[in-house]
Backbone as XML, in Angstrom:
<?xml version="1.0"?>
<chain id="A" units="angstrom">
  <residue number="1" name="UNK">
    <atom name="N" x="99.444" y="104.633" z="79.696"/>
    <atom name="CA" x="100.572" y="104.029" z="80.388"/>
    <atom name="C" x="101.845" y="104.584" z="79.776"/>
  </residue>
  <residue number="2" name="UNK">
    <atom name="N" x="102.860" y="105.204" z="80.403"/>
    <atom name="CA" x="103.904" y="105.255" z="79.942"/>
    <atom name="C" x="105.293" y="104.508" z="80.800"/>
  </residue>
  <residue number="3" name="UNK">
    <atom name="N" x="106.122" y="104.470" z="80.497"/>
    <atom name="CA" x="107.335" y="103.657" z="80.376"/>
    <atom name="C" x="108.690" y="104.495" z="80.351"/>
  </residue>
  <residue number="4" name="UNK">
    <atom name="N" x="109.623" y="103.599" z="81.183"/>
    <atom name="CA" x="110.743" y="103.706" z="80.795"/>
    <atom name="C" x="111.911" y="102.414" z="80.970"/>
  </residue>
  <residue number="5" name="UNK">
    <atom name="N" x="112.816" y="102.223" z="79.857"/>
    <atom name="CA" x="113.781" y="101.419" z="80.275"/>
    <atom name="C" x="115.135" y="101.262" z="80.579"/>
  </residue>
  <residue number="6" name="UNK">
    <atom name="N" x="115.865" y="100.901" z="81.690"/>
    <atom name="CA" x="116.970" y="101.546" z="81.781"/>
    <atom name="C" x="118.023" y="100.214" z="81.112"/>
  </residue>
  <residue number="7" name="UNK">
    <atom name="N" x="118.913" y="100.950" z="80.103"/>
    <atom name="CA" x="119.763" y="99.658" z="79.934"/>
    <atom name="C" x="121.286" y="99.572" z="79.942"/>
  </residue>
  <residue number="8" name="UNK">
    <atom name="N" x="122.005" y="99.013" z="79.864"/>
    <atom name="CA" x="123.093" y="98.766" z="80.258"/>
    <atom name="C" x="124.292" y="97.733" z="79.318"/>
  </residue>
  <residue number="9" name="UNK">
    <atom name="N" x="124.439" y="98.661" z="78.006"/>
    <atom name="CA" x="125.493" y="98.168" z="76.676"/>
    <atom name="C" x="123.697" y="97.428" z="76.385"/>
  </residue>
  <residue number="10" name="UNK">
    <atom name="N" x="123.890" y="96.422" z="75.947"/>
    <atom name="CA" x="123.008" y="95.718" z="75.471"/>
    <atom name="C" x="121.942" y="94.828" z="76.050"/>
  </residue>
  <residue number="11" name="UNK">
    <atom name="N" x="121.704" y="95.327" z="77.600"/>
    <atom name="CA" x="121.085" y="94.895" z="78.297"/>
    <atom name="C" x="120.165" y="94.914" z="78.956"/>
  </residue>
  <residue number="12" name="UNK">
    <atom name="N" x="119.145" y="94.677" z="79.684"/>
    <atom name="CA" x="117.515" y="95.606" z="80.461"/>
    <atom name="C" x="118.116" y="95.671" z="81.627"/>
  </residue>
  <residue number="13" name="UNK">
    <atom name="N" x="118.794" y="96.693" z="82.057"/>
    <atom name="CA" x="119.068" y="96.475" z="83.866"/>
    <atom name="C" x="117.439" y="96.939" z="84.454"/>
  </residue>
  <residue number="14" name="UNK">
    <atom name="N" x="116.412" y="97.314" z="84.339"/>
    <atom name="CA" x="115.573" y="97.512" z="84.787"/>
    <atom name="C" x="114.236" y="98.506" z="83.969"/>
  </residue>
  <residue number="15" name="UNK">
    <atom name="N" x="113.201" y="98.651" z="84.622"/>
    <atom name="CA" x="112.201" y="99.612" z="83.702"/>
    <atom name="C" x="111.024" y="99.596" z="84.628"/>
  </residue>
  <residue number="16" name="UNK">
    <atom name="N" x="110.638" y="100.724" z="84.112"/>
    <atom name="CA" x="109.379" y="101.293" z="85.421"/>
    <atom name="C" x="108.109" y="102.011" z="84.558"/>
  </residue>
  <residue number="17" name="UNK">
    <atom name="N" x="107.138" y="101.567" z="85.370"/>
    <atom name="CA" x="106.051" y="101.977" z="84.174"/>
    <atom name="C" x="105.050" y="103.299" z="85.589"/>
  </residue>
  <residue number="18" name="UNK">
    <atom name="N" x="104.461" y="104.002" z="84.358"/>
    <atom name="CA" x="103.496" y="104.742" z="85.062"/>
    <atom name="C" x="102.259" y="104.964" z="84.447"/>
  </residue>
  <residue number="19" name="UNK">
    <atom name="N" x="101.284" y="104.496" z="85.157"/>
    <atom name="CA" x="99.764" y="104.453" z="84.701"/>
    <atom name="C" x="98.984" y="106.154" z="84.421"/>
  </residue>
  <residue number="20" name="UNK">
    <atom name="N" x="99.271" y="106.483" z="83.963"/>
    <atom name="CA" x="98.963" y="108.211" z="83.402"/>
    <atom name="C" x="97.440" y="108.392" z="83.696"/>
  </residue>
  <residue number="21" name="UNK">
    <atom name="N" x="96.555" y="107.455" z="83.534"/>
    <atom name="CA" x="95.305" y="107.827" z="84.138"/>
    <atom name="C" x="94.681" y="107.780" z="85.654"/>
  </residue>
  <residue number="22" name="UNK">
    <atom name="N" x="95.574" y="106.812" z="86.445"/>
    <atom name="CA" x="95.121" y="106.659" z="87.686"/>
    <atom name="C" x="96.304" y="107.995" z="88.544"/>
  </residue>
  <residue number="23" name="UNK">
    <atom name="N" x="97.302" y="108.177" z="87.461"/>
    <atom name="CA" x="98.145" y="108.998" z="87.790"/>
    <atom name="C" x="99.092" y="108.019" z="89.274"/>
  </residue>
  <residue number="24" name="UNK">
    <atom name="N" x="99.490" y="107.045" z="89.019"/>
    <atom name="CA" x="99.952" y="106.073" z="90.044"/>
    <atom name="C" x="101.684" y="105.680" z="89.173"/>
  </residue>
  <residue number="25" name="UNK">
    <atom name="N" x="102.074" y="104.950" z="90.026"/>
    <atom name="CA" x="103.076" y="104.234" z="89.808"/>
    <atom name="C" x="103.325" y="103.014" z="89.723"/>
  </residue>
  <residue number="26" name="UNK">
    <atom name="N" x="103.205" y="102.181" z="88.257"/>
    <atom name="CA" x="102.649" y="100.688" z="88.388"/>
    <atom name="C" x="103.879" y="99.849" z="88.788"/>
  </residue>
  <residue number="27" name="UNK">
    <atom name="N" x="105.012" y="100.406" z="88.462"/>
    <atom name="CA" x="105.822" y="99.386" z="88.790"/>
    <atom name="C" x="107.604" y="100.335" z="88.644"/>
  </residue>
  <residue number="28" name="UNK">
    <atom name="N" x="108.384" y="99.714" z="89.516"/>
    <atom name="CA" x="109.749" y="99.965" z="89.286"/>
    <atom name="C" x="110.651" y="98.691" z="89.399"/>
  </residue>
  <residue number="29" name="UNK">
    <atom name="N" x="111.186" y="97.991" z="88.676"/>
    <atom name="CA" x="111.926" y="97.046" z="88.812"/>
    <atom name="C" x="113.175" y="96.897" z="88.367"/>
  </residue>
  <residue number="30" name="UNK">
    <atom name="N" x="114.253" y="96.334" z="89.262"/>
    <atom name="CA" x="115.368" y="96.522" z="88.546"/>
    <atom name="C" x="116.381" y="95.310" z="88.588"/>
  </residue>
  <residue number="31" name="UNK">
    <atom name="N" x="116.955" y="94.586" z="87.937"/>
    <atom name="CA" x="117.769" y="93.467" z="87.931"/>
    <atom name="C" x="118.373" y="93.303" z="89.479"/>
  </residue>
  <residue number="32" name="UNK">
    <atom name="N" x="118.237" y="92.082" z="89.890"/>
    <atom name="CA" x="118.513" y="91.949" z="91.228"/>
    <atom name="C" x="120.335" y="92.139" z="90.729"/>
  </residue>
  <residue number="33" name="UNK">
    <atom name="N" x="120.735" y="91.589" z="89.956"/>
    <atom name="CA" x="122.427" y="91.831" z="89.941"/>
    <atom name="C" x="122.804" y="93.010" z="89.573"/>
  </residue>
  <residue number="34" name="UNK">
    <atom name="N" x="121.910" y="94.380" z="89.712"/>
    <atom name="CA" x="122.486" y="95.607" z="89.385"/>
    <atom name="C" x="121.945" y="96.444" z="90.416"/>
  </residue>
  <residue number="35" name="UNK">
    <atom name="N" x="121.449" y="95.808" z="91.299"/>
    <atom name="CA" x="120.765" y="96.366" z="93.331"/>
    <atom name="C" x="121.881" y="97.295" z="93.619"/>
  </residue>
  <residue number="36" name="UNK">
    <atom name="N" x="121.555" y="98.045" z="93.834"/>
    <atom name="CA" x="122.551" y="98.983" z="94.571"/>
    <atom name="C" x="123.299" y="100.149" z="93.257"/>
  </residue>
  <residue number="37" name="UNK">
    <atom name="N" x="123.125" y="100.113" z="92.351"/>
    <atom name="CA" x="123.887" y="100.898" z="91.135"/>
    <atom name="C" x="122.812" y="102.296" z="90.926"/>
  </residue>
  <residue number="38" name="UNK">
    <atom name="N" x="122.059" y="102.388" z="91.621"/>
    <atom name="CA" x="121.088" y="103.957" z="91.514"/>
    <atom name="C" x="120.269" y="103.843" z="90.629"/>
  </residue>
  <residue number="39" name="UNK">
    <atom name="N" x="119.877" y="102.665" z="89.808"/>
    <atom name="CA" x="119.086" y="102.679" z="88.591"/>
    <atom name="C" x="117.706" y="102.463" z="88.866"/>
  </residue>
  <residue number="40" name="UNK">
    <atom name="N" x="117.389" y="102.168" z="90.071"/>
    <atom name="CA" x="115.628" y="102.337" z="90.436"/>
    <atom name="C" x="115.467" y="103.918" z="90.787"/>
  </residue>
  <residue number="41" name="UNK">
    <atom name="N" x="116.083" y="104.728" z="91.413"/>
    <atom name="CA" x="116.486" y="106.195" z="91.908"/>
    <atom name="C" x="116.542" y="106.306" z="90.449"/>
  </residue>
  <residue number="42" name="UNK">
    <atom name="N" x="116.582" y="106.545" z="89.340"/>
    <atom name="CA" x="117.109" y="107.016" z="88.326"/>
    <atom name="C" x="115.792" y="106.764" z="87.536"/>
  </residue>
  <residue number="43" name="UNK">
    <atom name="N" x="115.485" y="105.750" z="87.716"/>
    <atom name="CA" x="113.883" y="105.346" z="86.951"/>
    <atom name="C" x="112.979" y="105.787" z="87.319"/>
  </residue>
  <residue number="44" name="UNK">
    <atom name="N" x="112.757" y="105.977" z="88.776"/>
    <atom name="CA" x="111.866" y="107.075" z="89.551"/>
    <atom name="C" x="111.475" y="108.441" z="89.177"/>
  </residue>
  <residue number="45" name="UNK">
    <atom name="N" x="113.268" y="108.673" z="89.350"/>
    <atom name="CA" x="113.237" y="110.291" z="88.870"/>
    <atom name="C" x="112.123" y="110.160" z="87.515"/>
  </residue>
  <residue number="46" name="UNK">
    <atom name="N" x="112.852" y="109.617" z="86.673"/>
    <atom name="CA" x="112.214" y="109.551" z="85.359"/>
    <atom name="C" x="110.650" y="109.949" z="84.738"/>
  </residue>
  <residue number="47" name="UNK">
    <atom name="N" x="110.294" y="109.002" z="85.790"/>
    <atom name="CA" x="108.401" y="108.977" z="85.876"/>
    <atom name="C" x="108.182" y="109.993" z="86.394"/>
  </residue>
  <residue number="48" name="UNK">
    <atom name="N" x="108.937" y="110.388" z="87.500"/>
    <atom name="CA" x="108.264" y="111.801" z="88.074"/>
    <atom name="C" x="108.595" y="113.303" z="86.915"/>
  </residue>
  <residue number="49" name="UNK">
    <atom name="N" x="109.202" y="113.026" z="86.249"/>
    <atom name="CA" x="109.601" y="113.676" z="85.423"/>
    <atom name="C" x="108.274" y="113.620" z="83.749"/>
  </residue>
  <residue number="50" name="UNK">
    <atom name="N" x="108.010" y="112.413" z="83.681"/>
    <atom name="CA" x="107.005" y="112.094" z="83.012"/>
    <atom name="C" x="105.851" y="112.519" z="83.163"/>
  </residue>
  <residue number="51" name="UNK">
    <atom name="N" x="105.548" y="112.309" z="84.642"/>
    <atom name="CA" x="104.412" y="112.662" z="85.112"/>
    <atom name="C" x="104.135" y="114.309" z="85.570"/>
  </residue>
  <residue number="52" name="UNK">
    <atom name="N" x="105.207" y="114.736" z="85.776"/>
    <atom name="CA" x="105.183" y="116.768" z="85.605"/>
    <atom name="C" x="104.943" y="116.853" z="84.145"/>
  </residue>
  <residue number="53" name="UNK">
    <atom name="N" x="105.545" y="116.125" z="83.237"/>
    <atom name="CA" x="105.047" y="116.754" z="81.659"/>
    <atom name="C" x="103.918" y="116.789" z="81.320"/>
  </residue>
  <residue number="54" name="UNK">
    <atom name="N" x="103.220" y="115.204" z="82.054"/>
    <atom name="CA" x="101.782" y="115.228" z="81.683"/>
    <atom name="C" x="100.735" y="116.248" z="82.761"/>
  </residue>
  <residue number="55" name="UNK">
    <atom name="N" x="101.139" y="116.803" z="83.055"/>
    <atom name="CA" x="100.186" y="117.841" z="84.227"/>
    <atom name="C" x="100.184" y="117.088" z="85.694"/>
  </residue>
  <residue number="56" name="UNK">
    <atom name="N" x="100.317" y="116.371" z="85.856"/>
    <atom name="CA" x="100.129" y="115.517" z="87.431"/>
    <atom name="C" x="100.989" y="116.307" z="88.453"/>
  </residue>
  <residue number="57" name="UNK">
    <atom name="N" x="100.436" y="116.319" z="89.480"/>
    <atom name="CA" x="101.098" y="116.947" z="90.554"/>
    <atom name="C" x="101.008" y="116.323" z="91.985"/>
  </residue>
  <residue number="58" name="UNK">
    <atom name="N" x="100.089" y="114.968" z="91.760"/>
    <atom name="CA" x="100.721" y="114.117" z="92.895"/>
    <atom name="C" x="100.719" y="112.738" z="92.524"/>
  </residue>
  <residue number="59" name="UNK">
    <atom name="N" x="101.581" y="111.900" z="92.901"/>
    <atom name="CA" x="102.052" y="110.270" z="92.337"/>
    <atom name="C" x="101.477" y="109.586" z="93.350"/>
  </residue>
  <residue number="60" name="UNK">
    <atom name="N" x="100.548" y="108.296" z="93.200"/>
    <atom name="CA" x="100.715" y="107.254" z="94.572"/>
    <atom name="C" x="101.055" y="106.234" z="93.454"/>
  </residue>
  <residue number="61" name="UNK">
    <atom name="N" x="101.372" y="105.379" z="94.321"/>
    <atom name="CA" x="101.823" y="104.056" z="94.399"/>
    <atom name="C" x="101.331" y="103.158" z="95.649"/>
  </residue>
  <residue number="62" name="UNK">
    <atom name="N" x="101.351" y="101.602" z="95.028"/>
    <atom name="CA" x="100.781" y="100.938" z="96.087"/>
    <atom name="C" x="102.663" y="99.759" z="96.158"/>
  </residue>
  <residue number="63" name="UNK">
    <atom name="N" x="103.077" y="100.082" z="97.168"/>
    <atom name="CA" x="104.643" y="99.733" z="97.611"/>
    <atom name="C" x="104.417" y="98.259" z="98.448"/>
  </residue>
  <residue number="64" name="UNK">
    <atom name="N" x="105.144" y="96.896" z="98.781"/>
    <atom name="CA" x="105.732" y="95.980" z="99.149"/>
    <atom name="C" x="106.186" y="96.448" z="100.121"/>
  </residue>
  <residue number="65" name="UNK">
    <atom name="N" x="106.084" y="95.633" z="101.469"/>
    <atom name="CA" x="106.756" y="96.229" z="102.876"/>
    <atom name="C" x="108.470" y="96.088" z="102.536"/>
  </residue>
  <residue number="66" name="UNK">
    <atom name="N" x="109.249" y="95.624" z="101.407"/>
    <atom name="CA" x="110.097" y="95.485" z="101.187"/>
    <atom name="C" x="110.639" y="96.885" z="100.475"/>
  </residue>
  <residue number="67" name="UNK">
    <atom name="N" x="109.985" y="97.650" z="99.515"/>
    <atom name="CA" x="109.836" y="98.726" z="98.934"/>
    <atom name="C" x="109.750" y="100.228" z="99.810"/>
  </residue>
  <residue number="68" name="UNK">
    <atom name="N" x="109.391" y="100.036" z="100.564"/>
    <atom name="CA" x="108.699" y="100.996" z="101.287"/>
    <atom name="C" x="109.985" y="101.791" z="101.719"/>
  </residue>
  <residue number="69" name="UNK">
    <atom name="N" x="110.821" y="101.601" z="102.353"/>
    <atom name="CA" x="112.010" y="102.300" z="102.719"/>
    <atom name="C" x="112.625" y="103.060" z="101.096"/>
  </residue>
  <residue number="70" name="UNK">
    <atom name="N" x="112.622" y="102.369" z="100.231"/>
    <atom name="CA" x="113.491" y="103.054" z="98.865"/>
    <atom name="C" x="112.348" y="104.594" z="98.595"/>
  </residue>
  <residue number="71" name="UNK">
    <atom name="N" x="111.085" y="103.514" z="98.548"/>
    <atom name="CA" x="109.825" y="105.218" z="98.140"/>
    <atom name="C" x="110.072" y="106.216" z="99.146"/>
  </residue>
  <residue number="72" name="UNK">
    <atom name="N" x="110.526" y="106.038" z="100.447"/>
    <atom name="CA" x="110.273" y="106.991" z="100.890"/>
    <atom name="C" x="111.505" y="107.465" z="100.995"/>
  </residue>
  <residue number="73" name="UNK">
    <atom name="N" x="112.573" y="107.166" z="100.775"/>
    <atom name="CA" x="113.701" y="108.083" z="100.660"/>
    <atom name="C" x="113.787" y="109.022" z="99.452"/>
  </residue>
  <residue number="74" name="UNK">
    <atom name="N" x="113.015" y="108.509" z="98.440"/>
    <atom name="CA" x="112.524" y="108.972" z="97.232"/>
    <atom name="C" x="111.674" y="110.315" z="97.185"/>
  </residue>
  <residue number="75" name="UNK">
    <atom name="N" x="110.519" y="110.231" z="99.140"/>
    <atom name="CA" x="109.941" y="111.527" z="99.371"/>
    <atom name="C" x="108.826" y="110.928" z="98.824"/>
  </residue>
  <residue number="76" name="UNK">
    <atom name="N" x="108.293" y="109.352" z="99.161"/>
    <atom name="CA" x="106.839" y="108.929" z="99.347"/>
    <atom name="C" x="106.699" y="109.282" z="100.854"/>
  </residue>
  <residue number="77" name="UNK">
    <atom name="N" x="105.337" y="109.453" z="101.110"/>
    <atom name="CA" x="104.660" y="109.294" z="102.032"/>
    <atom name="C" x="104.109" y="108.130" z="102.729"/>
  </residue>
  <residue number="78" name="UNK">
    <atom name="N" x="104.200" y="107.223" z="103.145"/>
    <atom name="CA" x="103.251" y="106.092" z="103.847"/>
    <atom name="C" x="101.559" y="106.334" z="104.074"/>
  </residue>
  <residue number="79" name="UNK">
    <atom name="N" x="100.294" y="106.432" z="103.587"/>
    <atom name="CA" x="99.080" y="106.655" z="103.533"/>
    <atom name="C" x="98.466" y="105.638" z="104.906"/>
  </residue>
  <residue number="80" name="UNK">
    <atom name="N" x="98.845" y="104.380" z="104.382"/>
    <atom name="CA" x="97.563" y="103.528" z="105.011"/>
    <atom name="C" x="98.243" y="102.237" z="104.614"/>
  </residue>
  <residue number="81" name="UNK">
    <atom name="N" x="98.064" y="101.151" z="105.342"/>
    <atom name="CA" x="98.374" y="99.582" z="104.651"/>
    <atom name="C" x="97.192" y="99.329" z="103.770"/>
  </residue>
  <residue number="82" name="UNK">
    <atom name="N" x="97.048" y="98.158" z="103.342"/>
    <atom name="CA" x="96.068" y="97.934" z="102.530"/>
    <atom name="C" x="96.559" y="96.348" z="101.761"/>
  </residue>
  <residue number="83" name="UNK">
    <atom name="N" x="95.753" y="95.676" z="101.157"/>
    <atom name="CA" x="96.020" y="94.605" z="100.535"/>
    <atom name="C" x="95.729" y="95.452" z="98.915"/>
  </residue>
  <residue number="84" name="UNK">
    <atom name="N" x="97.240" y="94.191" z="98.246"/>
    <atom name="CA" x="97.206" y="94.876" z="96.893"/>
    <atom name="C" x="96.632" y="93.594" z="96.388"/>
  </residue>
  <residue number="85" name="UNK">
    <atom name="N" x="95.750" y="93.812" z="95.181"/>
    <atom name="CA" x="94.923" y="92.589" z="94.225"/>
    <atom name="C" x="95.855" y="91.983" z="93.508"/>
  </residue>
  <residue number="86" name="UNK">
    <atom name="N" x="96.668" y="90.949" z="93.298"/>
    <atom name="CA" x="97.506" y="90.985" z="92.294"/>
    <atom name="C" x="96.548" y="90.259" z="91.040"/>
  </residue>
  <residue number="87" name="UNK">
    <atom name="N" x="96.834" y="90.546" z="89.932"/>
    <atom name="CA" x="96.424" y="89.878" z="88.985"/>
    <atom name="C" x="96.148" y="88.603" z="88.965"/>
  </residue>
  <residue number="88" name="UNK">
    <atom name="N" x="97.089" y="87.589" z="89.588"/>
    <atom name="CA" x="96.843" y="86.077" z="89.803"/>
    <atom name="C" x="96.101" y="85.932" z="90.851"/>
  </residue>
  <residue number="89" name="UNK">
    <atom name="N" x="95.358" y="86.486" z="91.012"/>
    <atom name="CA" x="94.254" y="86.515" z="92.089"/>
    <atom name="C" x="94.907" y="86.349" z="93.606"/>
  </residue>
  <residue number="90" name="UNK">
    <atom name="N" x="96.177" y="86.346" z="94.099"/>
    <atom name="CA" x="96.464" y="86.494" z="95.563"/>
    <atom name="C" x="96.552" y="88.030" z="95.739"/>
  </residue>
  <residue number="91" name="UNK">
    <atom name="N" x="96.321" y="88.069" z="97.391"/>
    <atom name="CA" x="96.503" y="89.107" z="98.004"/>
    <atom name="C" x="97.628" y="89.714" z="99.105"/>
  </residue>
  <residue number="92" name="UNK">
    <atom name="N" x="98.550" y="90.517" z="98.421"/>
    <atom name="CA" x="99.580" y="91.046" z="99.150"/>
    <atom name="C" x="99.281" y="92.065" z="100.003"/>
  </residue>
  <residue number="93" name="UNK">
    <atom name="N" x="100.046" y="92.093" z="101.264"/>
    <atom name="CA" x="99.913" y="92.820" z="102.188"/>
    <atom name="C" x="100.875" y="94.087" z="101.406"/>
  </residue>
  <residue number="94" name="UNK">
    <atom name="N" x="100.542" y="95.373" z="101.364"/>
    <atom name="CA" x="101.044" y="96.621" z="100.629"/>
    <atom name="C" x="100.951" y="98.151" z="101.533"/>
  </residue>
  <residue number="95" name="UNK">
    <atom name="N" x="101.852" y="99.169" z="101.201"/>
    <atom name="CA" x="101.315" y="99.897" z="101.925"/>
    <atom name="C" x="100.806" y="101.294" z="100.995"/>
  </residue>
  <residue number="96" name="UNK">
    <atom name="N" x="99.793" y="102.404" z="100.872"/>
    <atom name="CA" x="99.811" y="103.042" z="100.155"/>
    <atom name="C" x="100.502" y="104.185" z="100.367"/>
  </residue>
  <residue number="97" name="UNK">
    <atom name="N" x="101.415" y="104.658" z="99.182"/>
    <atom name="CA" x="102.220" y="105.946" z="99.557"/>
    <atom name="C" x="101.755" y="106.754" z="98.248"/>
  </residue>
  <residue number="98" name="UNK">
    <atom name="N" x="102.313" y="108.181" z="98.205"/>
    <atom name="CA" x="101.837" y="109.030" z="98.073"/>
    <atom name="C" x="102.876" y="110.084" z="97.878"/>
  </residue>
  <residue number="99" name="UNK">
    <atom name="N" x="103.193" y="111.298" z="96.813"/>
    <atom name="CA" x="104.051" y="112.190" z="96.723"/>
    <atom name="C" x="103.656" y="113.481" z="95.727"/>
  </residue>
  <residue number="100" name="UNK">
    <atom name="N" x="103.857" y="114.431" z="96.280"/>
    <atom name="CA" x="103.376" y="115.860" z="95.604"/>
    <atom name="C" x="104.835" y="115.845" z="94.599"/>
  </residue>
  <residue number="101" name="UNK">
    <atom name="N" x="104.169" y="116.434" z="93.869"/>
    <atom name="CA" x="105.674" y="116.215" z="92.677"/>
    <atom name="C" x="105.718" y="117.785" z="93.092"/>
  </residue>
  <residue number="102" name="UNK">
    <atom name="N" x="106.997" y="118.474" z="92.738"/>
    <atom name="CA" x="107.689" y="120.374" z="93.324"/>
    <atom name="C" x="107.531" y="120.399" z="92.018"/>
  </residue>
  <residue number="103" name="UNK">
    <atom name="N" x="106.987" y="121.692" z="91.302"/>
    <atom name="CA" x="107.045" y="121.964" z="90.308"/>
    <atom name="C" x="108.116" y="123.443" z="90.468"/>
  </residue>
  <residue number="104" name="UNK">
    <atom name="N" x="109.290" y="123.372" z="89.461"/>
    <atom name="CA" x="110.338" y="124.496" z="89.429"/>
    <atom name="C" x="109.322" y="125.466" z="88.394"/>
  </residue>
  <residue number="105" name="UNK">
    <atom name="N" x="109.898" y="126.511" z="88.782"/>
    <atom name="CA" x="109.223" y="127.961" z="88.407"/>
    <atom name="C" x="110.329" y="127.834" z="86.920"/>
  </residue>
  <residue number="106" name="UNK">
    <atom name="N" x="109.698" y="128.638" z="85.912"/>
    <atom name="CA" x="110.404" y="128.977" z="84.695"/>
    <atom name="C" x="111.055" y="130.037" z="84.872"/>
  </residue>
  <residue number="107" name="UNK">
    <atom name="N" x="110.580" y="130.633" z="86.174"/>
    <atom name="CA" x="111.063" y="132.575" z="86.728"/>
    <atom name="C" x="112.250" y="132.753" z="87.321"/>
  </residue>
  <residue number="108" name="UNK">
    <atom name="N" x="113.094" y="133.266" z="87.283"/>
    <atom name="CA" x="114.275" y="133.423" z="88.330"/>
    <atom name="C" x="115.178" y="132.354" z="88.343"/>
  </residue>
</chain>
């Protein structure tokens, strides 16, 4: 699992984790009073950035019909709906997305 946290003077405005073995995206969250300041876009980048270091070359995530518009401006894909398991044993309606990470050439 790796991590990142974004903060703000002395504060958590948000943090996003990425599961390195399923090669997925477990989570991006960001202070509802800092919505709109680019810091989920910024945490994203991040992981995808994480996840090119570790060799990965494609990300899914399982996204919230609420989510779904930010991933894909981000350059997710929409896969399939699906119910996500949550840990407390309910079941959310989710959709699965999906993204080839561009790997830049060291050449030219």
């Amino acid at each position: 699992m790796g991590g990142i946290v974004a903060m703000q003077g002395e504060t958590i405005a948000g943090y996003a984790m990425l599961d390195l073995d399923k090669q997925e995206v477990d989570a991006v969250f960001v202070d509802p009073a800092r919505a709109g300041l680019g810091i989920g876009k910024r945490l994203l980048a991040a992981l995808e950035l994480l996840a090119r270091g570790r060799g990965i070359v494609r990300l899914q995530l399982s996204a919230s019909f609420n989510a779904v518009p930010f991933y894909r401006a981000a350059g997710f894909v929409a896969m399939r709906g699906q119910a996500y398991a949550h840990p407390s044993g309910i079941s959310l309606a989710s959709v699965a997305m999906e993204k080839a990470l561009a790997w830049r050439s060291a050449i030219g």
